[in-house]
NURO-492850 format. One record per residue: z, y, x of N, C-alpha, C in turn; residue number from 1. Coordinates in Angstrom, 2 decimals, decimal comma, m for minus. Example, Ala and Ser with C-alpha at 12.3 -4.5 7.8 and 13.67 -1.06 7.14 Angstrom:
<atoms>
<atom n_Z="7,80" n_Y="m5,69" n_X="13,19" ca_Z="7,80" ca_Y="m4,50" ca_X="12,30" c_Z="7,80" c_Y="m3,30" c_X="13,20" num="1"/>
<atom n_Z="7,08" n_Y="m2,25" n_X="12,85" ca_Z="7,14" ca_Y="m1,06" ca_X="13,67" c_Z="7,87" c_Y="0,03" c_X="12,90" num="2"/>
</atoms>
This chain:
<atoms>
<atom n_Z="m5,13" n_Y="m20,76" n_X="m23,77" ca_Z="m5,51" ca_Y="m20,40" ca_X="m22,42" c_Z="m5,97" c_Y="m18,94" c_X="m22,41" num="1"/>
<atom n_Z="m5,32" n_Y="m17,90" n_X="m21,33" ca_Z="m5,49" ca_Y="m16,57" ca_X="m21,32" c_Z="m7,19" c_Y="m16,83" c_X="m20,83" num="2"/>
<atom n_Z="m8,01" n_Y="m15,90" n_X="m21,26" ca_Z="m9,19" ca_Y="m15,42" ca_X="m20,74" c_Z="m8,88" c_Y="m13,86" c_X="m19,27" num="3"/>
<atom n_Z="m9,18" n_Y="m14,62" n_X="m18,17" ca_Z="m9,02" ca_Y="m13,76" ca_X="m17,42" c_Z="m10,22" c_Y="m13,75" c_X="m16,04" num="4"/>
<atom n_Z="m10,49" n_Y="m12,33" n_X="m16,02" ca_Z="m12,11" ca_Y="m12,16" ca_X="m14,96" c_Z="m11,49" c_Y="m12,21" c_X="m14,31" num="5"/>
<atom n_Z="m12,39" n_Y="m13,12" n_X="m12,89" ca_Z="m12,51" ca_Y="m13,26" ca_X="m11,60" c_Z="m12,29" c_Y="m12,81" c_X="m11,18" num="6"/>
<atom n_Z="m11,27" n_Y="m12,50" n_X="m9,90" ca_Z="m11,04" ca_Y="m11,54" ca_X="m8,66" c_Z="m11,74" c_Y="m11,86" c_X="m7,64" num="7"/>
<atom n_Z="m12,77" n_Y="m11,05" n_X="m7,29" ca_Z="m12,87" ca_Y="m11,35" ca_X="m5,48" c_Z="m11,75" c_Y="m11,15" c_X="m4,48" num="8"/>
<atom n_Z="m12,51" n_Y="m11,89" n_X="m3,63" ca_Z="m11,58" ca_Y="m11,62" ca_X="m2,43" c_Z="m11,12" c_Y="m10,73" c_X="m2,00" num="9"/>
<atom n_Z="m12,54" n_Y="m9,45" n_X="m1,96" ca_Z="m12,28" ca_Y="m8,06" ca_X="m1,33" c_Z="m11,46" c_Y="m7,23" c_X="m2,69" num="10"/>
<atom n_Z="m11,70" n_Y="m7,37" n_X="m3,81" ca_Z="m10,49" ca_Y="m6,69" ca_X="m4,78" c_Z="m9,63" c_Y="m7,48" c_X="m4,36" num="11"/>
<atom n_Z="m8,97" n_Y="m8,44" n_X="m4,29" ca_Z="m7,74" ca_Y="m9,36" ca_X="m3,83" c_Z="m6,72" c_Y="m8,54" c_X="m2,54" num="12"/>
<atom n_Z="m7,78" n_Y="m8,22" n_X="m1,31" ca_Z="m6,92" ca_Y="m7,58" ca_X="m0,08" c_Z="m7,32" c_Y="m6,23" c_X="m0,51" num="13"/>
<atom n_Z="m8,27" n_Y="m5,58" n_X="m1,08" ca_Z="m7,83" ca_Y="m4,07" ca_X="m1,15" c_Z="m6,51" c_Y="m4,03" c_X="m2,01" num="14"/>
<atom n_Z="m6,01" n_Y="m4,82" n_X="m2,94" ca_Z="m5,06" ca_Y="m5,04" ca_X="m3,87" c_Z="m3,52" c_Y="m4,99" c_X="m2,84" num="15"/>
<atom n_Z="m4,05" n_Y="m5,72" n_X="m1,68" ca_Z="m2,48" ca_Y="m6,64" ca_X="m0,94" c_Z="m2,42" c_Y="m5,30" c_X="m0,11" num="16"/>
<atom n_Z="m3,81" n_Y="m4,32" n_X="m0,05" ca_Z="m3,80" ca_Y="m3,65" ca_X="0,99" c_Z="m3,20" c_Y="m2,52" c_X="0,64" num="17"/>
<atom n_Z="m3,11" n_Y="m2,33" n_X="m0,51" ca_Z="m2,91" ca_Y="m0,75" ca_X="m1,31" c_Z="m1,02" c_Y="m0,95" c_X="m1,28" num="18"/>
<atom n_Z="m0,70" n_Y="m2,31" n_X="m2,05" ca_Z="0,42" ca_Y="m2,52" ca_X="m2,30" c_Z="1,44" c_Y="m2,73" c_X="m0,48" num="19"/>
<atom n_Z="0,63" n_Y="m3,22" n_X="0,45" ca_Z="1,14" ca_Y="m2,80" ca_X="1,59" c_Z="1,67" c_Y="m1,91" c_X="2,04" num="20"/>
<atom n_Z="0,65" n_Y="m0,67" n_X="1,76" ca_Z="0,60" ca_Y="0,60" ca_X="2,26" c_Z="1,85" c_Y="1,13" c_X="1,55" num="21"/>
<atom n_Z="1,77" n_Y="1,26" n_X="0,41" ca_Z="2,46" ca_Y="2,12" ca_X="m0,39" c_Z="4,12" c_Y="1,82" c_X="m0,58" num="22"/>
<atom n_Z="4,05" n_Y="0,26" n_X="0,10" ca_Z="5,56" ca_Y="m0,25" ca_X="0,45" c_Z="6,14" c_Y="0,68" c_X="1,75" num="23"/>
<atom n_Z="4,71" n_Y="0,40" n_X="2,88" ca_Z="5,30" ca_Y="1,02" ca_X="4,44" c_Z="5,76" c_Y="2,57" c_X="3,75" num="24"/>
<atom n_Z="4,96" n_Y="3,09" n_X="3,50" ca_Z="4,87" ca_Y="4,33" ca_X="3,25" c_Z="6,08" c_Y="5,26" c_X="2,46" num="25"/>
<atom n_Z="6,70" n_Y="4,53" n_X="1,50" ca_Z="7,92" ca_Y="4,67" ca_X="1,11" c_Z="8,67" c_Y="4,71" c_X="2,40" num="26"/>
<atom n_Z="9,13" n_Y="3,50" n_X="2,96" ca_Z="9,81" ca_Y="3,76" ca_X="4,04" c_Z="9,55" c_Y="4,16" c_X="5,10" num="27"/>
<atom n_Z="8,69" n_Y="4,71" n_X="5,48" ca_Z="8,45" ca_Y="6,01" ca_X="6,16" c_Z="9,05" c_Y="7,31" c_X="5,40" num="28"/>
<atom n_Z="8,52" n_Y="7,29" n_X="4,87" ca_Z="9,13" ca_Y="8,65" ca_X="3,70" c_Z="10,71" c_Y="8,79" c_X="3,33" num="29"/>
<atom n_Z="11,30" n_Y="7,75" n_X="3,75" ca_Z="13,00" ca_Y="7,29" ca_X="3,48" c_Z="13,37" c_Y="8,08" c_X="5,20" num="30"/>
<atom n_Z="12,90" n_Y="7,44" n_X="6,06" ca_Z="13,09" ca_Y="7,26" ca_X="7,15" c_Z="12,89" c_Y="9,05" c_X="7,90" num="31"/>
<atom n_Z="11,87" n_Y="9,44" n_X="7,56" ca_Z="11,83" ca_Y="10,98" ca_X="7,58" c_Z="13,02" c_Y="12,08" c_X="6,87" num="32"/>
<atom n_Z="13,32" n_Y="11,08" n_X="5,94" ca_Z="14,70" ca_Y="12,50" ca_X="5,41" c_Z="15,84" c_Y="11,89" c_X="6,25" num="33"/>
<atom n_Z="15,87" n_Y="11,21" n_X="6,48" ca_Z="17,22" ca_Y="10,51" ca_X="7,62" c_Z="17,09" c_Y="11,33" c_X="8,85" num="34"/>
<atom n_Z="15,79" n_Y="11,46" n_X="9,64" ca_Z="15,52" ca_Y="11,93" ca_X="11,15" c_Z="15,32" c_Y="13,22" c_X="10,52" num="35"/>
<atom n_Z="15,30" n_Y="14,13" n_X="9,40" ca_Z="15,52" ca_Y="15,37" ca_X="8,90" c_Z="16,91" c_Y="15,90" c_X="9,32" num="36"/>
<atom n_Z="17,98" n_Y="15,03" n_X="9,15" ca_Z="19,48" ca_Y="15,74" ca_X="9,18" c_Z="19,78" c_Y="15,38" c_X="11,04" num="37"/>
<atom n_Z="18,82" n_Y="14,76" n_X="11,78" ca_Z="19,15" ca_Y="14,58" ca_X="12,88" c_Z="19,23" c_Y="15,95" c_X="13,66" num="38"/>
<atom n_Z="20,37" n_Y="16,25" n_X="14,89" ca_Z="20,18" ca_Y="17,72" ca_X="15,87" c_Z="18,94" c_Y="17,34" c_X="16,08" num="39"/>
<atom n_Z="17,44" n_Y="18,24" n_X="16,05" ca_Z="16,17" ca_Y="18,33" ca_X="16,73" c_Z="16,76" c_Y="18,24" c_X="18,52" num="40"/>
<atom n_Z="17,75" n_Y="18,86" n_X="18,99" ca_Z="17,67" ca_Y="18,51" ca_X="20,18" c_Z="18,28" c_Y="17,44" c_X="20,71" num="41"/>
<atom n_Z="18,84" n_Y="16,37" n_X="20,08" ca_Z="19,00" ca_Y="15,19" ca_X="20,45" c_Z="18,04" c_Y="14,33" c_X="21,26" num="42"/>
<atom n_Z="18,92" n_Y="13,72" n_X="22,00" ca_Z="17,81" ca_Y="12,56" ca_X="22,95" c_Z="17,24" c_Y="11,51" c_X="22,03" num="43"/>
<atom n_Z="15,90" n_Y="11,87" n_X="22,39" ca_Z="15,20" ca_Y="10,82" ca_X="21,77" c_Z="14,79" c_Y="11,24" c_X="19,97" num="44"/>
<atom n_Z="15,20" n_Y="12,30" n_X="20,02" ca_Z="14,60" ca_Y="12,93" ca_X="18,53" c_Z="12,61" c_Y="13,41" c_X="18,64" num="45"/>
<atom n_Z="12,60" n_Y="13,34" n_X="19,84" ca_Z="10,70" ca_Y="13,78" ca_X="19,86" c_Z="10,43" c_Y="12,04" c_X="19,85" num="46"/>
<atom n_Z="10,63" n_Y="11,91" n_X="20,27" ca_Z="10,22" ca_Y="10,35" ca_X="20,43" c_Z="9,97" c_Y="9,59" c_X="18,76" num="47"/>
<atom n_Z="10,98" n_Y="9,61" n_X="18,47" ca_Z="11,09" ca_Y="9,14" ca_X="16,88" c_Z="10,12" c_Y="9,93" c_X="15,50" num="48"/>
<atom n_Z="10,21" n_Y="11,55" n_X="16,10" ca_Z="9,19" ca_Y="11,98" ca_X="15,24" c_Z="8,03" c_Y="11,87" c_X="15,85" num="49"/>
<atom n_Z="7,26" n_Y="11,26" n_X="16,88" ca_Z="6,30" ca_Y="10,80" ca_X="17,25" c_Z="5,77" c_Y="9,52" c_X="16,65" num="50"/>
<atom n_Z="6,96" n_Y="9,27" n_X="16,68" ca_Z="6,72" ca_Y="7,20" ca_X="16,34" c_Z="6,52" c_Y="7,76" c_X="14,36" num="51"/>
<atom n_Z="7,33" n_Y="8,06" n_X="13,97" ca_Z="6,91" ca_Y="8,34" ca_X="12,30" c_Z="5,55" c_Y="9,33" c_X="12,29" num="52"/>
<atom n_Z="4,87" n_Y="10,05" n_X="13,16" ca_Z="3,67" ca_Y="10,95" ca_X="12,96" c_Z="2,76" c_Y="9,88" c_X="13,10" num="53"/>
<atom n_Z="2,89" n_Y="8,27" n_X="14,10" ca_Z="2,63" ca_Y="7,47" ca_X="14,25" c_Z="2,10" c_Y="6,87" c_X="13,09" num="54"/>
<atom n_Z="3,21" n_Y="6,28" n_X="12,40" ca_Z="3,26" ca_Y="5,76" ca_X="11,10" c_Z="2,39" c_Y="6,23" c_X="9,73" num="55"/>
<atom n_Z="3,07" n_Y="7,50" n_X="9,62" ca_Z="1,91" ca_Y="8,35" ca_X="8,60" c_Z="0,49" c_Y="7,98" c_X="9,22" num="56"/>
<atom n_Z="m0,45" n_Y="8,47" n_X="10,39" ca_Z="m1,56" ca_Y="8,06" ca_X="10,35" c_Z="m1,84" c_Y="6,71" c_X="10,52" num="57"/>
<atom n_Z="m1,10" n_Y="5,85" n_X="10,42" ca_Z="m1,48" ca_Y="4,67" ca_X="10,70" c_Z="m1,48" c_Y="3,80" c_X="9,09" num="58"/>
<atom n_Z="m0,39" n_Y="4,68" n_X="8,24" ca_Z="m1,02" ca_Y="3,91" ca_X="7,08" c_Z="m1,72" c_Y="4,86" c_X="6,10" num="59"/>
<atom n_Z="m2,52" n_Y="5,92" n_X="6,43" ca_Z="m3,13" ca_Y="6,87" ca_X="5,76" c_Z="m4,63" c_Y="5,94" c_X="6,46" num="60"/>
<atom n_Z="m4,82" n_Y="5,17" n_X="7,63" ca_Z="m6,00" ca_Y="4,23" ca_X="7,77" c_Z="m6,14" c_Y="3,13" c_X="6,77" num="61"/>
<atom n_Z="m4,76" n_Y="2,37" n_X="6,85" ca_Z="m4,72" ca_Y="1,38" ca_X="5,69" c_Z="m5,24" c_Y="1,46" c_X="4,51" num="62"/>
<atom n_Z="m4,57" n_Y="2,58" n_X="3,78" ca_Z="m4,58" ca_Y="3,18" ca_X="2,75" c_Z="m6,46" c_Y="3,77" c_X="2,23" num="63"/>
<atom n_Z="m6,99" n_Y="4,09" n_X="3,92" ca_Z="m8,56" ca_Y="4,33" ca_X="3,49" c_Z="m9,34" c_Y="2,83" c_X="3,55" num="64"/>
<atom n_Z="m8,89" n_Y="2,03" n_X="4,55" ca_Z="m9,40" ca_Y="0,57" ca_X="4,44" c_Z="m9,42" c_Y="m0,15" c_X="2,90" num="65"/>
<atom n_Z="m7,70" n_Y="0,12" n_X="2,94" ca_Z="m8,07" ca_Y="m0,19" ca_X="1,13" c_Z="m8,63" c_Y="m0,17" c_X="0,04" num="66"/>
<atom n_Z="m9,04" n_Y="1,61" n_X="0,37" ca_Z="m9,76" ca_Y="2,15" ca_X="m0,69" c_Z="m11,11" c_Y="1,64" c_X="m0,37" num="67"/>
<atom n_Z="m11,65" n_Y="2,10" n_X="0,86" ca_Z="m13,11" ca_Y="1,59" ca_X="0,63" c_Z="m13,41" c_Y="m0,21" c_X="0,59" num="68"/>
<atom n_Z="m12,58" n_Y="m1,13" n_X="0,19" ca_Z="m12,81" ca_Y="m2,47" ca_X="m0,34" c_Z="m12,75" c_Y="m2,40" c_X="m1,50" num="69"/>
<atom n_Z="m12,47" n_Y="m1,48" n_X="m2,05" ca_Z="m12,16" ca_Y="m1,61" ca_X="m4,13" c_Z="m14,09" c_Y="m1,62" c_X="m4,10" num="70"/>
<atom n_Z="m14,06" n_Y="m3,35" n_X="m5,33" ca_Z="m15,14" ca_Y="m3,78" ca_X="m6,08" c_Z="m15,50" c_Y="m2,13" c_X="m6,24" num="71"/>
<atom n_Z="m17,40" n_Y="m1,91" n_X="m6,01" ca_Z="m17,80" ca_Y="m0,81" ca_X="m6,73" c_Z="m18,76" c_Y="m1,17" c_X="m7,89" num="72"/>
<atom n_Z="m18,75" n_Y="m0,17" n_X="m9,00" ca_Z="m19,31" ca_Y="m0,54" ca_X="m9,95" c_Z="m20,37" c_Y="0,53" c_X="m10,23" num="73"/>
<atom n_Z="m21,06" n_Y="0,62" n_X="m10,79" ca_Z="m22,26" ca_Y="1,76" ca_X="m11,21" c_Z="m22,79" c_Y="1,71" c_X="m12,49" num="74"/>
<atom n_Z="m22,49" n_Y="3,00" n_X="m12,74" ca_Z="m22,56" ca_Y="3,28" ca_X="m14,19" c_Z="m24,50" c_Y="3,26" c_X="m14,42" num="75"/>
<atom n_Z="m24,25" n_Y="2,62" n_X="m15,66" ca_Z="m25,71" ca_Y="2,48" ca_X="m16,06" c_Z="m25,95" c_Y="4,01" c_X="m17,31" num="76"/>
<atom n_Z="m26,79" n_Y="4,91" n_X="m16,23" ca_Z="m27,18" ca_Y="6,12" ca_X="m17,18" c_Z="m28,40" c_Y="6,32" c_X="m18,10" num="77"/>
</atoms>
């Protein structure tokens, strides 16, 4: 039988939360070099780089939600 420490809950979703993020976030980042080769004056090209300026801050929140649930520990000096 492996010996393995306890996860809390909150390491558990900062865990689901980090690995969330960093999934969206790729494809955002895919999705930006695609709307890169688009004419800028195409219909509906502000719109789309709105909706991805969207995206970036919306999982740069995630991404801080995440972080501030990571278990903290304190070093004994």
């Amino acid at each position: 039988m492996s010996q393995s420490r306890p996860v809390s809950t909150r390491a558990a979703l900062s865990d689901r939360l980090l690995r969330f993020a960093l999934d969206r976030s790729i494809e955002t980042r895919e999705m930006e070099r695609r709307v890169d080769s688009i004419d800028p004056s195409a219909p509906g090209s502000d719109g789309l780089r709105a909706a991805l300026a969207a995206a970036r801050a919306w999982e740069a929140a995630v991404l801080w939600v995440a972080w501030r649930l990571q278990p903290r520990s304190s070093a004994h000096l």
